[in-house]
C-alpha positions as CSV (number, residue, x, y, z in Angstrom):
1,X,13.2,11.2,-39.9
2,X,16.3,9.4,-39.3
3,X,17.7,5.9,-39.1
4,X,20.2,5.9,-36.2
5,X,22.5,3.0,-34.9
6,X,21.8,1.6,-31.6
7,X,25.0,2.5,-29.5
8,X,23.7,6.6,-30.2
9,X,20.3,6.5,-28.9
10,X,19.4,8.3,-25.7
11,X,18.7,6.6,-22.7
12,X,15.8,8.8,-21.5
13,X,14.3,7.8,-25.2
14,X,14.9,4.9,-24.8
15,X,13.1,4.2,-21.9
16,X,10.4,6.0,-23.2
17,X,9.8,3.6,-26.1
18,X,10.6,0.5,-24.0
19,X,7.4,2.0,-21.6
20,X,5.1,2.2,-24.2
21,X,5.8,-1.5,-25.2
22,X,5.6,-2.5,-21.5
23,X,2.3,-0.5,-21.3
24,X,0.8,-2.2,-23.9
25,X,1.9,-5.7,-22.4
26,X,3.3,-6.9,-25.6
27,X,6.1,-8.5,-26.2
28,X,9.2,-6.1,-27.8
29,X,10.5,-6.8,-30.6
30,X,12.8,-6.6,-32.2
31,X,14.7,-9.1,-29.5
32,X,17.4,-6.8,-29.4
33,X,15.6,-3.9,-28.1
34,X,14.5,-5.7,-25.2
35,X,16.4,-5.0,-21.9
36,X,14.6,-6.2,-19.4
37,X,16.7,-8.4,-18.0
38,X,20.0,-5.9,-18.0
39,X,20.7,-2.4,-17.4
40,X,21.2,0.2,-20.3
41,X,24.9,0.8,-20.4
42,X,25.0,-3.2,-20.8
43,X,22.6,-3.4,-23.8
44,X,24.6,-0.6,-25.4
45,X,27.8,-2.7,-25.2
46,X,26.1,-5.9,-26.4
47,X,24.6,-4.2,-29.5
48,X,28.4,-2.7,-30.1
49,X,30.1,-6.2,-29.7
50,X,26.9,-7.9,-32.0
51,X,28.1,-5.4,-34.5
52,X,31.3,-7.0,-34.9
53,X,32.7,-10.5,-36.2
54,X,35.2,-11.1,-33.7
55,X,32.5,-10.4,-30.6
56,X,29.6,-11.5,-32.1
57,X,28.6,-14.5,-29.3
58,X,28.8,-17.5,-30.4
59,X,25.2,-18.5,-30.5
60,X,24.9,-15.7,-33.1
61,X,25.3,-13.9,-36.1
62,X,26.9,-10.1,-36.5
63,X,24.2,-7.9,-36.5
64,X,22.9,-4.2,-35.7
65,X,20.1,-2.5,-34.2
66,X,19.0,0.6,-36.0
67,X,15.9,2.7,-34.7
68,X,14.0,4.8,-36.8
69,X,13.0,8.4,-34.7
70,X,12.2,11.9,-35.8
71,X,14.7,14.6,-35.8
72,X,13.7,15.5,-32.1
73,X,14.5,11.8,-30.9
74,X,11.3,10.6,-30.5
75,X,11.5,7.1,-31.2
76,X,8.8,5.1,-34.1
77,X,10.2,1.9,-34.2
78,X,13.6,-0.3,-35.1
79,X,15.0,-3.3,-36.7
80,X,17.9,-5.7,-35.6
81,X,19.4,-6.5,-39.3
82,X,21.1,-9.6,-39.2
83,X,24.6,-10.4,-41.8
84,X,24.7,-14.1,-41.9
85,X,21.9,-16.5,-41.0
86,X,22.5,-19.7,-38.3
87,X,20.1,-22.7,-38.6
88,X,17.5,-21.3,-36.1
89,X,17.1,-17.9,-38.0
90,X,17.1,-19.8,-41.5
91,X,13.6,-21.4,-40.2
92,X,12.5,-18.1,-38.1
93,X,13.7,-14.9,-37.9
94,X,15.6,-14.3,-40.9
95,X,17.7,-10.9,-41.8
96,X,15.7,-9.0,-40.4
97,X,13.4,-8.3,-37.5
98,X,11.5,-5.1,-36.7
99,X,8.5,-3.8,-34.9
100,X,6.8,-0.5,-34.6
101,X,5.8,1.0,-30.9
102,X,2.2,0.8,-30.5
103,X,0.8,4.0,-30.6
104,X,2.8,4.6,-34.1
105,X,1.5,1.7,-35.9
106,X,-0.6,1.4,-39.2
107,X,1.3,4.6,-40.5
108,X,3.7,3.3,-42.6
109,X,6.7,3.2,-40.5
110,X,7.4,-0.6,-40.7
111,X,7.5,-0.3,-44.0
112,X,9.8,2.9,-44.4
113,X,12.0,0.4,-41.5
114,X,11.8,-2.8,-43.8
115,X,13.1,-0.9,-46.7
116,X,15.9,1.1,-45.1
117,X,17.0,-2.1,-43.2
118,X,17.0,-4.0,-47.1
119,X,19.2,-1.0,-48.0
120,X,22.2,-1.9,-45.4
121,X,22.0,-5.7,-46.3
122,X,22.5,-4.8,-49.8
123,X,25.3,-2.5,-49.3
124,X,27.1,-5.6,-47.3
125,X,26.5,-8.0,-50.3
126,X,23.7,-9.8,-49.4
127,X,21.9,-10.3,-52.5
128,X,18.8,-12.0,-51.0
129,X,16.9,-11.2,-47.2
130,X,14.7,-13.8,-45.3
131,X,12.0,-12.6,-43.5
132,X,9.7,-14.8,-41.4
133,X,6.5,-13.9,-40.1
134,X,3.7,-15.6,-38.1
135,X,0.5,-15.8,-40.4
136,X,-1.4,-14.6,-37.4
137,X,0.5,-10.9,-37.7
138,X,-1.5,-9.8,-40.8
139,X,0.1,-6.1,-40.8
140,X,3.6,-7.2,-40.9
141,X,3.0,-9.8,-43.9
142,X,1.2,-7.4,-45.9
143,X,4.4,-5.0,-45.3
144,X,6.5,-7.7,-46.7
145,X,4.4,-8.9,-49.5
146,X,4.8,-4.9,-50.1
147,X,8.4,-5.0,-50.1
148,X,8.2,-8.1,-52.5
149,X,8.3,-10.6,-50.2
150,X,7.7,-13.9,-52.6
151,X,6.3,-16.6,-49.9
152,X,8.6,-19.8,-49.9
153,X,7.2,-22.4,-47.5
154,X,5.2,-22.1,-44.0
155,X,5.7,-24.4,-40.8
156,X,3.6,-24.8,-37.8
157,X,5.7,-23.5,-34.7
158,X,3.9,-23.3,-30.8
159,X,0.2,-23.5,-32.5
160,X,0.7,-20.7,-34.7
161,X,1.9,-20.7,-38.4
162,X,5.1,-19.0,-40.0
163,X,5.5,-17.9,-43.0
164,X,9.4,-17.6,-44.7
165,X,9.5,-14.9,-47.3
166,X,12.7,-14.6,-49.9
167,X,13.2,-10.4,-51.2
168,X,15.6,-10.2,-53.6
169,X,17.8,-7.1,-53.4
């Protein structure tokens, strides 16, 4: 397995991934991964300007995409790490968001992705990662209370509640 930036990953897997998501008629996440509204070549620039400071838009925070595949390509699932946190991902969203493709889940991946993506926010100085969750996803708050996720507070947001966990790195 590897963990490979965003701007390196193949189209045709890709496309493959984003299928399987569409398939399953569930919403992709992380956001970053979803391109349904713009072409590939146009993602691929927007996840290499999000990367950086000076291109970062406005409205966010520097951040990358990472996607965690086997050595043929085949693609398991990513996470869109984020460097800084702005007042909407300080209540949800946090560091760090990532999702599995369907027909991978419940093998440990997310995990393995949670823990790799902790990594590069600790070796860019961030000494503590939010992570938000809704208390309806079951699977991904047991993969952060795995990580040592220590539960802060909870809101109610579009009838369903989210939870903000603190890891300390």
């Amino acid at each position: 397995m590897k963990f490979i930036e965003a701007s390196t990953i193949s189209e045709e897997r890709f496309r493959e991934y984003l299928s399987e998501w569409y398939g399953a008629n569930e919403k992709i996440v992380p956001m970053s991964t979803d391109i349904s509204n713009k072409g590939f070549n146009a993602w691929r620039e927007e996840t290499i300007a999000f990367r950086n400071e000076k291109t970062v838009p406005d409205w966010f925070v520097r951040s990358e995409t990472y996607f965690l595949c086997e050595d043929n390509g085949y693609i398991l699932g990513s996470a869109n790490i984020r460097y800084a946190l702005n007042d909407k991902l300080l209540m949800s969203g946090g560091h760090i968001g990532y999702g599995i493709r369907p027909s991978e889940r419940s093998k440990g991946y997310a995990f393995i992705i949670l823990k790799l993506a902790l990594d590069k926010l600790a070796s860019n100085g961030i000494k503590k990662a939010l992570l938000t969750v809704a208390r309806s996803n079951r699977d991904s708050r047991n993969v952060i209370r795995k990580a040592h996720g220590i539960l802060e507070n909870s809101y109610e947001k579009d009838g369903d509640v989210i939870e903000r966990y603190w890891i300390s790195l």
